[in-house]
N, C-alpha and C positions, 0 to 999 in steps of 0.2 A: 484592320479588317482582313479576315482572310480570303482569298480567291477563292472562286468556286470551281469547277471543275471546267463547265460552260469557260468562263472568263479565259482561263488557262488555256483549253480548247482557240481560242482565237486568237490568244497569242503565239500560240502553235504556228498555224494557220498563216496570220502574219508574217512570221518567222519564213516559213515553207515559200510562200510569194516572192520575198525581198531574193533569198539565198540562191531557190532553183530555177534556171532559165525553162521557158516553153521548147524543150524537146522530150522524145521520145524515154531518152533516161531517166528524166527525172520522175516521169510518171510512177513508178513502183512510190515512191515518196508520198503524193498526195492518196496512191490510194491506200496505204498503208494507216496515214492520218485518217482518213476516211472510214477505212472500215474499224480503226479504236475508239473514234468518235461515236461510231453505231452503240457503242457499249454503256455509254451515260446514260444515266437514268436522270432525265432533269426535263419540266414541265418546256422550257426553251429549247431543248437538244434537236427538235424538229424543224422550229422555225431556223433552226443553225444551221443546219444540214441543207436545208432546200436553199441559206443565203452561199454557203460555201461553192456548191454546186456552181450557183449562176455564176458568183465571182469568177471560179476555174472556167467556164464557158465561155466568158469575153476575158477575162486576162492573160489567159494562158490556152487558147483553140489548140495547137498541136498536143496539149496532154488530153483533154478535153477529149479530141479525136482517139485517141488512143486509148481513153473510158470506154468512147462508144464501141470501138473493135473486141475490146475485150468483154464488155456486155453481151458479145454477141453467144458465149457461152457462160457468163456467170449473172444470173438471175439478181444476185445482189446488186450489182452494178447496173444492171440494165433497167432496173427499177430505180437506181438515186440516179441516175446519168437524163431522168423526164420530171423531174423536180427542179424546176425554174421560178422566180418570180422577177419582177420586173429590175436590173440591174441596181438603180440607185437606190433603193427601196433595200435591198439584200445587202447593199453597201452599209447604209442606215440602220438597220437590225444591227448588223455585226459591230458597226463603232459604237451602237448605244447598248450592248448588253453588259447587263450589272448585276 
């Protein structure tokens, strides 16, 4: 079977979690994944996006915080940085995407 782009996209994601610690530097890193991710074209890319989001919200607050700073002039970001849904629920999305 081959991966789909989504699939790939989270193991990305994954990846990005485990490697970079919640500071400041690491931020350029998820929002980098972040705005690549924007670029998939796939029926699930939305529901991914809004679980990413929440994940970086409670696992990672200091990047999170450094989303919200920089939202404060980039429109892209200020717009994914209020896309939340409920923690485990976005955890659940992301481990069951197929």
């Amino acid at each position: 079977m081959k991966r789909t782009d989504i699939q790939l996209a989270v193991k990305k994601f994954n990846q990005l979690l485990t490697i970079y610690p919640d500071n400041k530097d690491s931020m350029f890193y998820f929002l980098n994944f972040l705005k690549q991710f924007l670029r998939i074209k796939s029926p699930k890319s939305e529901l991914c996006l809004v679980s990413f989001i929440t994940i970086i919200k409670h696992e990672k607050p200091i990047i999170f915080y450094e989303f919200r700073k920089r939202g404060e002039y980039d429109n892209v970001i200020n717009f994914m940085i209020h896309l939340t849904v409920d923690y485990e629920k976005a955890k659940n999305d992301i481990n069951n995407v197929n």
